[in-house]
N, C-alpha and C positions, 0 to 999 in steps of 0.2 A: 469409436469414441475413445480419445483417451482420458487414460487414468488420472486423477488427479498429480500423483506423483509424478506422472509423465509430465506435467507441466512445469514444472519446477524447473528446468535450465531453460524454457524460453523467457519467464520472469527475469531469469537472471542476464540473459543478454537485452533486456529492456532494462534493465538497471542499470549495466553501460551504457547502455546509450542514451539513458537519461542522465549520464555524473557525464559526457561526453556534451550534452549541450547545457550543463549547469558551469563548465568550464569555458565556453564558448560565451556563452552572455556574461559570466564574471569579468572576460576581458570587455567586451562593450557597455557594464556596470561602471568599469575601472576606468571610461574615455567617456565617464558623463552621458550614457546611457538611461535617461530616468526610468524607459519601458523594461529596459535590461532589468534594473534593480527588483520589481516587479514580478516579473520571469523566474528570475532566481528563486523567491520564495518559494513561487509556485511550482516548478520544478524537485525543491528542493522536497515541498509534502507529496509528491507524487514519487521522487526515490523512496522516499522512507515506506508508503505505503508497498509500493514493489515490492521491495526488501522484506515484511511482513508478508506478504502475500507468497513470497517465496520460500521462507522458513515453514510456512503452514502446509503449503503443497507436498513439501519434501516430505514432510514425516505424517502427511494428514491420515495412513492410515496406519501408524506405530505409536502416538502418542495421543495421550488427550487432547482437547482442545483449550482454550481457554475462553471461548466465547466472542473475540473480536470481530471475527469474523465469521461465525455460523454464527446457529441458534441455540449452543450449549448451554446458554447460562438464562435461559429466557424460563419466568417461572411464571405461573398462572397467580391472579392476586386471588387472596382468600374468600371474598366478596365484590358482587359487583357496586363498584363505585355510582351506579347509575339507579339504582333503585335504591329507594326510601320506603 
């Protein structure tokens, strides 16, 4: 099983290869492409999340976390909301 850290430069070659077809559909966006434009978006919040994903891999066992993606920042409420 690898390490978290080990994961960390496969994210990163899915991050070219998602800015790889964000450039591919921008030219079919650019020739009136309306599914293109679409695409785009959605490709584009799928880079950004890689890129997160890949910052946190690299250093996930040197630095805190900040909670985005674990459960660091998950606090129990003081009462439960459910009984009266």
């Amino acid at each position: 099983m690898a390490r978290l850290s080990e994961l960390s430069p496969q994210y990163r070659e899915a991050a070219v290869r998602l800015r790889l077809a964000i450039e591919d559909r921008q030219g079919l966006a650019a020739r009136g492409d309306p599914d293109a434009v679409w695409e785009v978006a959605l490709l584009r919040q799928m880079l950004a999340e890689m890129r997160d994903l890949r910052r946190l891999t690299e250093s996930y066992y040197s630095r805190p976390r900040n909670g985005l993606y674990t459960t660091a920042g998950l606090i129990a409420s003081r009462r439960d909301g459910e009984k009266q």
